[in-house]
N, C-alpha and C positions, 0 to 999 in steps of 0.2 A: 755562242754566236747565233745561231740556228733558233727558232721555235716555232710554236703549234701554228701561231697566225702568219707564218713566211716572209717575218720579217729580220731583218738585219739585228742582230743585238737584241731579238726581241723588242724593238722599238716600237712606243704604241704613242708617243705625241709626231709630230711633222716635223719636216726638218726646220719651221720657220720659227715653231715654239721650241725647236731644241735651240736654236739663235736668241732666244729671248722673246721673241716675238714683236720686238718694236722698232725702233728706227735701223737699228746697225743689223737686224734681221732682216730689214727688206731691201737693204745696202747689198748685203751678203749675195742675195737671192733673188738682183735685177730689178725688185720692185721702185727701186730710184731709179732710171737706170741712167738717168743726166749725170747724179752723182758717183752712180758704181763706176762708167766708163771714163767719168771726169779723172776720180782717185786712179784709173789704169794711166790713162793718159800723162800727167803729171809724176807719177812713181815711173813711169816708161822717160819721158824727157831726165829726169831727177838722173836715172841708172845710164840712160847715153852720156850724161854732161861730166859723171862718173870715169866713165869708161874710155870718152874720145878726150877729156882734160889729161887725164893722167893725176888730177885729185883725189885727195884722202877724204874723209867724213869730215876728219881735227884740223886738216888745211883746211877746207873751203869754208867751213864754219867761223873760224879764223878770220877769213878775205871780209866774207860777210860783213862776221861784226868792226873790221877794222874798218870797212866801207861805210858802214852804215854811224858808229861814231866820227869818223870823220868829215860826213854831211851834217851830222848835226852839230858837231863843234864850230866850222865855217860860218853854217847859218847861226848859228847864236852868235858869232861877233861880228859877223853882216850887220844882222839884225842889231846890235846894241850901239853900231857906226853910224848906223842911218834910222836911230831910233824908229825902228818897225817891230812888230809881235818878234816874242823868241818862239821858238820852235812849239808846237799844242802839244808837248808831252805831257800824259794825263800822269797824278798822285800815283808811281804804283808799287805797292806795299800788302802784306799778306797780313789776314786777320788772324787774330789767335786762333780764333775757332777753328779755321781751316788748317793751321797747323798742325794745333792737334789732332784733328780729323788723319792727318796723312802719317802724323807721327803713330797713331794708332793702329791705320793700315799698313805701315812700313813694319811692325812690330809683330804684328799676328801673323805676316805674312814670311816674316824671317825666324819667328818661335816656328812656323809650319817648317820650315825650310830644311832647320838645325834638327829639329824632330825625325825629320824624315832620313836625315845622312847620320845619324845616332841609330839610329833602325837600322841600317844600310851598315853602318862600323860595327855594330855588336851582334847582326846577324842574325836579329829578332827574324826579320821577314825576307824570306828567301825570293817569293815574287815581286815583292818591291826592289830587291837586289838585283834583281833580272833585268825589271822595267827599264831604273835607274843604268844600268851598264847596257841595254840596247838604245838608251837615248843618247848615253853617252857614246857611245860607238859610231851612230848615226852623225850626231854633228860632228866627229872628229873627220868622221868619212868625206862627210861635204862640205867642210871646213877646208882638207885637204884639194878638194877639187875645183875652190870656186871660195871669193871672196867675201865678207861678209854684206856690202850693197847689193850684191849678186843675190846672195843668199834670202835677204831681206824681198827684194822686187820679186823673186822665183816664188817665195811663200806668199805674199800675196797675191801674185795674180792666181796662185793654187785656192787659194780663200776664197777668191772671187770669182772660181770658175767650177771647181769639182764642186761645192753644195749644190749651184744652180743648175747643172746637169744632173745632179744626182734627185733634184725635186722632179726635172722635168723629166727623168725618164725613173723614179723609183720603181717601178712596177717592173719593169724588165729585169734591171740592175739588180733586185729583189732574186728574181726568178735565175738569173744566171747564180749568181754567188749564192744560191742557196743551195742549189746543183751541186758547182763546185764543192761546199761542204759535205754534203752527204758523200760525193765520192769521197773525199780526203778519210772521211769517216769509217766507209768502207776498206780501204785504204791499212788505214790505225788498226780496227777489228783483225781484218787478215795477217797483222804484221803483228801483233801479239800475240793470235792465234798461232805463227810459224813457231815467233818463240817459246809460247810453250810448250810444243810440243817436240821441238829441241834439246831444251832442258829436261825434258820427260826420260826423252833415249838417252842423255847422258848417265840421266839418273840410273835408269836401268841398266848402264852400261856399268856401274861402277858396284852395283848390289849383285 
């Protein structure tokens, strides 16, 4: 966690090149901030319309589309009664290439997937097993406690909030949680120190 230069992780780029450094970096990190507050604002009405409807994600998306085919069926036979334009729906069709483009990202990303829960089944990697069953644990936790729009809207305004305090104040936040570490450190040291010398008397005690 801890290192010589008193950073987090040993982190030696910013947090804006650990974001990429380009548009959805400075999204992150208020440098839009018409756009960062816009994406709160909208995800914020999105989770009320949620909450105070009593709608699903599979219903409302449902109403939507039934909505929105239903204007345009009317206006196409408006339109073809009163010989006027039909509706300016543009050709829309996916090119090969971009198929396979996703068909290739969909694949390395599910070979990553199947790799990792093969690892995980056979026991290869005991820290990936850890990881793997504290993430799991985690969304069961807050799964239980809070719905998945809930869930969604909470992570991001987390996205959109902890980096950008955490650029404008690194320097402290550095300094406390590094604290923190060396105590915990201290901490470990003392508490293997106890038991060894635990296990020492026992030893003694049985020779």
């Amino acid at each position: 966690m801890g290192s010589s230069s008193g950073r987090l992780f040993n982190r030696q780029r910013t947090i804006h090149e650990i974001f990429g450094g380009a548009f959805v970096a400075d999204v992150v990190l208020w440098r839009q901030r018409n756009i960062t507050m816009g994406i709160l604002i909208l995800t914020l009405i999105i989770w009320l319309v949620f909450e105070e409807s009593g709608y699903t994600l599979l219903s409302l998306i449902s109403s939507i589309l039934l909505l929105l085919i239903t204007i345009l069926f009317v206006w196409s036979k408006a339109a073809s009664l009163l010989n006027r334009p039909a509706p300016p729906l543009p050709d829309m069709h996916l090119r090969e290439e971009v198929v396979s483009e996703m068909g290739e990202l969909a694949r390395d990303n599910i070979n990553s997937l199947v790799l990792v829960c093969r690892n995980v089944a056979l026991g290869k990697d005991s820290r990936l097993f850890l990881r793997v069953a504290a993430c799991l644990l985690m969304i069961s936790v807050f799964g239980a406690l809070t719905d998945i729009v809930t869930l969604c809207y909470m992570s991001l305004a987390i996205l959109l909030t902890i980096p950008a305090l955490y650029e404008r104040y690194d320097d402290q936040i550095d300094k406390y949680m590094m604290s923190a570490y060396r105590s915990v450190q201290r901490i470990r040291v003392n508490f293997d120190y106890c038991i060894t010398m635990i296990r020492k008397m026992d030893l003694e005690k049985f020779q």
